[in-house]
KELUMZA-814862 format. One record per atom (N, C-alpha, C): residue in three letters; x, y, z. Coordinates in pm, whole numbers, plus 32768, in hexadecimal, padded with zeros to 4 digits. Last residue first. Example, Ala and Ser with C-alpha at 12.3 -4.5 7.8 and 13.67 -1.06 7.14 Angstrom:
BEGIN
SER85057F1F82C4 SER85577F9682CA SER850A80038313 ALA85277DC7830C ALA84CE7E3E830C ALA85287EB6830C 
END
This chain:
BEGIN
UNK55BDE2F80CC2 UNK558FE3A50CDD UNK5594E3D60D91 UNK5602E22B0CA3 UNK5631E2290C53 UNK5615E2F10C77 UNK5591E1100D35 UNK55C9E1860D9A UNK5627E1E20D1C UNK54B8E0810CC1 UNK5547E0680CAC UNK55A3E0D40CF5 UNK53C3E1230D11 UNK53BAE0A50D2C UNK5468E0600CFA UNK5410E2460C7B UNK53EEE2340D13 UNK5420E1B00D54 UNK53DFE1CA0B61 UNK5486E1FC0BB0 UNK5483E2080C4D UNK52E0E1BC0B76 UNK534BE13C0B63 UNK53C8E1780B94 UNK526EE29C0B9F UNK524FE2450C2E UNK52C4E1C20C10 UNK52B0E2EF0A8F UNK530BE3310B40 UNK52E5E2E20B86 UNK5266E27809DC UNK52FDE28509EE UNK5312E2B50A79 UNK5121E2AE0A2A UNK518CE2140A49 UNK51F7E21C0A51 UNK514CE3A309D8 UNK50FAE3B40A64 UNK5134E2F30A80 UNK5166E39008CB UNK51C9E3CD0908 UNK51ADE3B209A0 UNK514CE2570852 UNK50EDE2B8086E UNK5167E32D08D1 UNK51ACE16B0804 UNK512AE1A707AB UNK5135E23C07C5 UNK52E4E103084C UNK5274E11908B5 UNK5234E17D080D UNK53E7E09E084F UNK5390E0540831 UNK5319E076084D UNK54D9E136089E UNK547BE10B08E8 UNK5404E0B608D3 UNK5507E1A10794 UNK5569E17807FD UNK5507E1230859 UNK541EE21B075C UNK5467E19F06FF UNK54CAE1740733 UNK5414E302083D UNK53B4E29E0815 UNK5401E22A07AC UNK550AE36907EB UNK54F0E34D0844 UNK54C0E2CE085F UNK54E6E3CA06DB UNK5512E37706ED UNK556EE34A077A UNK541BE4990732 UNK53E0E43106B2 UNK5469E3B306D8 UNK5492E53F07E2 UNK5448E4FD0829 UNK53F6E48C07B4 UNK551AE5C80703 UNK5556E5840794 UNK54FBE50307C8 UNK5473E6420639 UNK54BAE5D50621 UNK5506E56A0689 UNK53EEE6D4072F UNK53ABE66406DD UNK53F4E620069F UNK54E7E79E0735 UNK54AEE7510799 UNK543FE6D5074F UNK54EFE7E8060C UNK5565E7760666 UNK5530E75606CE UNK5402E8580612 UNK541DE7F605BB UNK54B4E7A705DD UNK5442E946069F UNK53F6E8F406D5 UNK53F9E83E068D UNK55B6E99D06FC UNK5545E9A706AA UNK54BCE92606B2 UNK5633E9DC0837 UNK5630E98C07BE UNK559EE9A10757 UNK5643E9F1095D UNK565FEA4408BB UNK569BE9FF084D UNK55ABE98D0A0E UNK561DE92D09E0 UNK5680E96F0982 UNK54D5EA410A25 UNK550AEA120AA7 UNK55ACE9EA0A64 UNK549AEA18090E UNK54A2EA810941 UNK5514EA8B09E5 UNK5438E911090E UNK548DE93708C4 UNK54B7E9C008FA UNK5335E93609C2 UNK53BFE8CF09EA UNK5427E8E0099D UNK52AFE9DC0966 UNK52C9EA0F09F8 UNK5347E97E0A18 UNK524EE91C087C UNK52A0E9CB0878 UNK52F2E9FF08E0 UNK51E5E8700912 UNK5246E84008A0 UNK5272E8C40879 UNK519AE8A90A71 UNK5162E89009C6 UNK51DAE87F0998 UNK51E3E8020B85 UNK521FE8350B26 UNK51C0E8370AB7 UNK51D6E7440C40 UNK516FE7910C3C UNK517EE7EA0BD1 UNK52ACE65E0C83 UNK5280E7010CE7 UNK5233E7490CAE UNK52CDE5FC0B88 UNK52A8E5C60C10 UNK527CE6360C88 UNK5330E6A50AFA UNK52B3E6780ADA UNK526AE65B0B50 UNK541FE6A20B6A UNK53D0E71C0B54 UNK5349E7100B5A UNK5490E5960B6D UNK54A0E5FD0BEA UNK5438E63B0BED UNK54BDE5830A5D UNK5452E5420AB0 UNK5410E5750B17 UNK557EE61A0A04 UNK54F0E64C09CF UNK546DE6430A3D UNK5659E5E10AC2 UNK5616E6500ABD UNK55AEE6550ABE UNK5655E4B10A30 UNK561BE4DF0AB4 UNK55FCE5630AE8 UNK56D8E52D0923 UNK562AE4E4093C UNK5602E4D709E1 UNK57AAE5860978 UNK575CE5BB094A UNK56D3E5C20947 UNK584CE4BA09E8 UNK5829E4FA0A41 UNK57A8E53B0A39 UNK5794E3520989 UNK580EE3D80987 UNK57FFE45309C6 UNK5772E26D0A50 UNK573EE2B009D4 UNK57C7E32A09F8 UNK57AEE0E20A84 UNK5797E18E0AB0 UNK578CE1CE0A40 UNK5769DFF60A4C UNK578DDFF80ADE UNK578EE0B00AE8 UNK55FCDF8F09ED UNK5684DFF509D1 UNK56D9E00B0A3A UNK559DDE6C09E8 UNK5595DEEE09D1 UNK5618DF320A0A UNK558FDD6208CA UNK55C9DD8A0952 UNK55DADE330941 UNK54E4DD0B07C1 UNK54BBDDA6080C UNK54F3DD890895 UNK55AADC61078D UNK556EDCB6072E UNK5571DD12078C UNK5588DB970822 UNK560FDBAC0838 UNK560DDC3D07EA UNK5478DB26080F UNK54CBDB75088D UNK5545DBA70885 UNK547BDAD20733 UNK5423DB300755 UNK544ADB8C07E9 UNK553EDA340710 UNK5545DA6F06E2 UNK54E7DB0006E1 UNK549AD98207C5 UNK551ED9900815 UNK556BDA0F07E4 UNK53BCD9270769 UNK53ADD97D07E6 UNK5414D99407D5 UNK5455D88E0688 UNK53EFD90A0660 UNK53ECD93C0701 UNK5498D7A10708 UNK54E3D82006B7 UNK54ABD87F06A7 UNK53A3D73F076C UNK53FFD76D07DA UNK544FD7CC0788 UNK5363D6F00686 UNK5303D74506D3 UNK5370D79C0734 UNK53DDD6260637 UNK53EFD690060F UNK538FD7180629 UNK53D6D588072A UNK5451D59D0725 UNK5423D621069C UNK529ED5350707 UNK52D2D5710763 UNK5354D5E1077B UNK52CAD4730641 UNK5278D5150607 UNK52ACD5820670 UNK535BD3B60695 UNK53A1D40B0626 UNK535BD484060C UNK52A3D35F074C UNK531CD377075A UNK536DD3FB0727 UNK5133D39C0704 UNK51B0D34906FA UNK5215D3990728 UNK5049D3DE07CE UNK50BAD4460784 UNK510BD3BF0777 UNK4F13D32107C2 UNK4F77D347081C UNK4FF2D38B07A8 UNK4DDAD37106FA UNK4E72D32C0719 UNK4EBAD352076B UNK4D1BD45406E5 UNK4D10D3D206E0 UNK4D75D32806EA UNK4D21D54A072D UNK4CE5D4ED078D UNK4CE6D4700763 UNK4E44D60907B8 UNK4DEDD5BC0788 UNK4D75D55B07AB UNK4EEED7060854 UNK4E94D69C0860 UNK4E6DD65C07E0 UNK5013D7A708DD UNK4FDED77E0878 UNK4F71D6F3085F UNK50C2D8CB099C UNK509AD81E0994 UNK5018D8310929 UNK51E9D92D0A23 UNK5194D94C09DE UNK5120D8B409BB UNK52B1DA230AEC UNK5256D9960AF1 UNK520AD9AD0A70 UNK53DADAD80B42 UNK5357DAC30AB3 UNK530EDA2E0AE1 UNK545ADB700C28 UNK5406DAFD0C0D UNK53DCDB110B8A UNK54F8DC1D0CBE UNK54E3DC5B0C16 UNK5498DBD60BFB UNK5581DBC90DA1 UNK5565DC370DA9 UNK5505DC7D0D04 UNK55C1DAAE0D4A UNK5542DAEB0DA6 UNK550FDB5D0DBE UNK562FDA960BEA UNK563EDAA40C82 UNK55EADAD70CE7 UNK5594D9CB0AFE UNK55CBDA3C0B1A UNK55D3DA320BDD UNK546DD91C0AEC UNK54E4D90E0AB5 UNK5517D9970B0F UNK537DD80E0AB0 UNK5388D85D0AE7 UNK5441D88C0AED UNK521CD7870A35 UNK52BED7AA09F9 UNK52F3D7EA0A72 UNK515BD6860A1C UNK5196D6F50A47 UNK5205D70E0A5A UNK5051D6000961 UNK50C8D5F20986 UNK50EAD69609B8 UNK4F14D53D0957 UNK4F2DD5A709A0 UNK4FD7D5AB0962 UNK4DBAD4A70919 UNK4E50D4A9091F UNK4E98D52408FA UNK4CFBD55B090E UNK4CD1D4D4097C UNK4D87D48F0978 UNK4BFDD629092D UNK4CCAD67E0910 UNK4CF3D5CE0957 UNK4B05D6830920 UNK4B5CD6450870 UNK4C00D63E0890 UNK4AC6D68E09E5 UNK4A99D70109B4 UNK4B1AD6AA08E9 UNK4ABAD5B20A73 UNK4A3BD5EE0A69 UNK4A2BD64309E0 UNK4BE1D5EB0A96 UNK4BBAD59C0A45 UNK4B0FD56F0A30 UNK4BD0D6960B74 UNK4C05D6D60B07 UNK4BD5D6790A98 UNK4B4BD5E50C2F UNK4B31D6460C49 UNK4B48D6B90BA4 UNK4C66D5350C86 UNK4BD8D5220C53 UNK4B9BD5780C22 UNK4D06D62D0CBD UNK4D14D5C40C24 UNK4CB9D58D0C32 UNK4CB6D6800DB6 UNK4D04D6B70D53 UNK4CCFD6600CB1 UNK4C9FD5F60EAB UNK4C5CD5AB0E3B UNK4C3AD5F20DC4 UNK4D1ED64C0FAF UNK4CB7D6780F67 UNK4C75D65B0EF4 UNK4E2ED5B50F78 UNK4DA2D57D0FE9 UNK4D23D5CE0FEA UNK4EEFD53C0EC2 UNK4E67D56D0EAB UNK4E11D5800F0F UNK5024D5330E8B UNK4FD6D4EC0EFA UNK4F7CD5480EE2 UNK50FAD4090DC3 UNK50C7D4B30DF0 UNK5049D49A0E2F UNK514CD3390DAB UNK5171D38B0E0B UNK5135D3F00E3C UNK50C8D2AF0CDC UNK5091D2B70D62 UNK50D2D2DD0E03 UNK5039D3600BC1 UNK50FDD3250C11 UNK50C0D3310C9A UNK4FC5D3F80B36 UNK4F86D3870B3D UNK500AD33A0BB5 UNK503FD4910ABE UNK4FD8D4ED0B3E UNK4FB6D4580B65 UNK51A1D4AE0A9C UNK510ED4B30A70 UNK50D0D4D10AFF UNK5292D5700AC0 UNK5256D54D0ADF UNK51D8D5280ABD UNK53EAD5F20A90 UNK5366D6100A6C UNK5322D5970AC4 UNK54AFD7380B0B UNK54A3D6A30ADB UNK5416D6CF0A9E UNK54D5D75E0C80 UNK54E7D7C10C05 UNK54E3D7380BB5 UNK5423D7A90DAE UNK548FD7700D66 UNK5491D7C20CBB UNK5384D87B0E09 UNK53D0D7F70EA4 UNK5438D7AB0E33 UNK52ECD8E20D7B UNK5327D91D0DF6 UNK538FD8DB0E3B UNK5241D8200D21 UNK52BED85E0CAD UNK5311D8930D2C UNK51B3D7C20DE0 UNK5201D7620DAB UNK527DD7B20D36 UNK50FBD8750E0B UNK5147D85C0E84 UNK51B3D8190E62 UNK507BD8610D0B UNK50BCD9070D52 UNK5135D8BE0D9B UNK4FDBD7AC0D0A UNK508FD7AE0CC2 UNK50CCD82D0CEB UNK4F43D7C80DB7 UNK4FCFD72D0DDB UNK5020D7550D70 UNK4EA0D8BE0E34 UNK4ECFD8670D94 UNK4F52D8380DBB UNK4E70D9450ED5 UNK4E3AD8BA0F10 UNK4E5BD8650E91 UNK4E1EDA6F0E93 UNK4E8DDA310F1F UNK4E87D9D70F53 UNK4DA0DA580DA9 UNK4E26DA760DCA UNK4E7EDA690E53 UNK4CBDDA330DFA UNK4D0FD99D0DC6 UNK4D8DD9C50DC7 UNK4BCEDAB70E42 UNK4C62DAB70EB3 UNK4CD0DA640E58 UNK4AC7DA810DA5 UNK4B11DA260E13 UNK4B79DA430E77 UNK4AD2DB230CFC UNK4A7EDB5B0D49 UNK4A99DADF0DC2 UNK4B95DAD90C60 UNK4BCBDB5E0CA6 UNK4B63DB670D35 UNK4B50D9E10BF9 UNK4BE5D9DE0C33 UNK4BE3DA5D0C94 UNK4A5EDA540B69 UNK4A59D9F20BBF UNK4B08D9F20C1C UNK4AD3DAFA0AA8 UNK4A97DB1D0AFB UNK4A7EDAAF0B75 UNK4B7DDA020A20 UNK4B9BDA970A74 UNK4B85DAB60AD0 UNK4AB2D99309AB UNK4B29D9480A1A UNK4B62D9C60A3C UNK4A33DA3C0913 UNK49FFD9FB097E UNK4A5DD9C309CD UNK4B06DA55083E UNK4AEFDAD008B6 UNK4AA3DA7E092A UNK4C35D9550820 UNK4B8AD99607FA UNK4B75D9FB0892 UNK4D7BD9DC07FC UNK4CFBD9730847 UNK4C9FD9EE0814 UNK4E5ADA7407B2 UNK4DD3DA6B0724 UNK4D67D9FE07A4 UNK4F0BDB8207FE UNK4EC6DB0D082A UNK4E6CDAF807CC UNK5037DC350897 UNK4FFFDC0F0823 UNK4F6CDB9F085E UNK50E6DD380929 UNK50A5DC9D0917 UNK5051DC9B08A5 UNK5200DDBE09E4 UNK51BADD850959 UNK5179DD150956 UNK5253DDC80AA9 UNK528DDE350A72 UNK5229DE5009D3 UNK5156DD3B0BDD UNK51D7DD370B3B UNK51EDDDD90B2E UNK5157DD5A0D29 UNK513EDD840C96 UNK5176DDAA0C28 UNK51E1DD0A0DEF UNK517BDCCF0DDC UNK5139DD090D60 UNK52E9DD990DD6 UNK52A8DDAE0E5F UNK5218DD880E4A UNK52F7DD1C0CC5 UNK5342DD720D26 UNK52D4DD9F0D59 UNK532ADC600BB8 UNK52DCDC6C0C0C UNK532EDCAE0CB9 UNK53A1DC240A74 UNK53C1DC810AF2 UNK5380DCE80B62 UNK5232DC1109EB UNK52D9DC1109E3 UNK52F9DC6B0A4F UNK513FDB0509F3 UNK5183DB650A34 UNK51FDDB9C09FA UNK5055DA84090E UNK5102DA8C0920 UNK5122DB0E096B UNK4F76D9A008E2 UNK4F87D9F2092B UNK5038DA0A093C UNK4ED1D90607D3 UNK4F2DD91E0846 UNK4F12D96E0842 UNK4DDAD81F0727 UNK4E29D894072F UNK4E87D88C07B6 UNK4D8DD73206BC UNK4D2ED7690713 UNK4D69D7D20757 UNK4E65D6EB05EF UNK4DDBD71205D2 UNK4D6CD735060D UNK4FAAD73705EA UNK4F2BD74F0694 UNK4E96D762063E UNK5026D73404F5 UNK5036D6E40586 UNK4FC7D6B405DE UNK4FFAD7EC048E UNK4FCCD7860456 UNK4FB4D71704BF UNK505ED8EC04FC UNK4FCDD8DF04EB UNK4FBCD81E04D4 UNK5196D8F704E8 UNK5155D8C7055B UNK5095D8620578 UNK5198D99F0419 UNK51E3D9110414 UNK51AFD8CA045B UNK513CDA940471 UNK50FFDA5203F7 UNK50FED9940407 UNK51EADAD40518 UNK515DDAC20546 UNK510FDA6804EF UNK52B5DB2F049F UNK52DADAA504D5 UNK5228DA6D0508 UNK5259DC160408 UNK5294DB7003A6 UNK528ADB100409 UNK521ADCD704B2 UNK51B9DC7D046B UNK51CDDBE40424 UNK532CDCCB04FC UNK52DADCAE0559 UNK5276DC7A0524 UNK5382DD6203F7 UNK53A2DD04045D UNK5367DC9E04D7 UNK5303DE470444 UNK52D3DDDA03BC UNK52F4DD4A03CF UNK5346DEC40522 UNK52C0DE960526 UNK52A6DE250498 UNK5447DEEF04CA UNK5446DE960549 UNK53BBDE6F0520 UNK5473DF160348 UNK544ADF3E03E1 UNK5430DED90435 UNK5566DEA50276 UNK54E1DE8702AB UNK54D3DEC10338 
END
């Protein structure tokens, strides 16, 4: 089974959970995942973005500072922008938040409903599922020489002839290079594999 099918299975598992959907960072570096996911309604979105909410969401601040879980309702956590009022307007009125892995690679991820607080036990298999979701796509500590070549090339401005050429190699090995580059990297798009190897000091 491919990483991405993978990924769909555990997403799947997850759905039933959050009937007013989540939000799942993975391995959050220098303030932007490697990977996210999210089913909240768009209006709560848009509303969240056109607010700033990102630099005023109590669970941001709260995955950052520990690792575990947390409901939203736990009167530790500290709201003084009125965050969670505010969300529960919007259908999201009980809350839980996950948070796991080492500071440098954060995954936070969190899950609403609206009509019950998260029991215990749903929690605990919620928490498996993030943990397996993170442990999944940890990114690559390095690539091979080959595929950094390619990258190299690309990265400097290179067509896909004028980089094989440079490398002497036939062009279809350079594309095969830089194909499993990208699947190394977890990245769609060749123009992502390099800013990701950039962002892991990997080029």
């Amino acid at each position: 089974m491919s990483l991405q099918a993978r990924i769909d299975l555990e997403l799947r598992n997850l759905a039933p959970y959050a009937p007013e959907g989540y939000f799942i960072g993975l391995h959050i570096r220098f303030t932007s995942p490697l990977m996210s996911f999210q089913t909240y309604d768009q209006k709560w979105l848009d509303h969240y973005t056109e607010n700033g909410y990102a630099l005023r969401d109590p669970m941001t601040a709260w995955g950052f500072s520990t690792t575990g879980w947390i409901r939203w309702s736990d009167p530790k956590l500290l709201d003084p922008f009125g965050l969670f009022k505010e969300a529960a307007g919007y259908g999201l009125k009980f809350g839980v938040t996950i948070s796991c892995g080492p500071i440098r690679s954060r995954t936070i991820a969190s899950f609403a409903r609206s009509d019950r607080e998260f029991e215990t036990a749903e929690i605990l298999e919620i928490e498996k599922v993030v943990h397996r979701l993170h442990d999944m796509t940890e990114p690559p500590h390095d690539l091979t020489k080959a595929q950094i070549e390619a990258l190299k090339c690309i990265a400097g401005g290179d067509r896909h002839a004028a980089a094989a050429a440079k490398l002497g190699i036939s062009e279809s090995a350079l594309k095969a290079r830089i194909t499993a580059a990208r699947t190394r990297l977890m990245a769609r798009t060749t123009a992502e594999a390099i800013q990701r190897a950039k962002d892991y000091r990997l080029l």
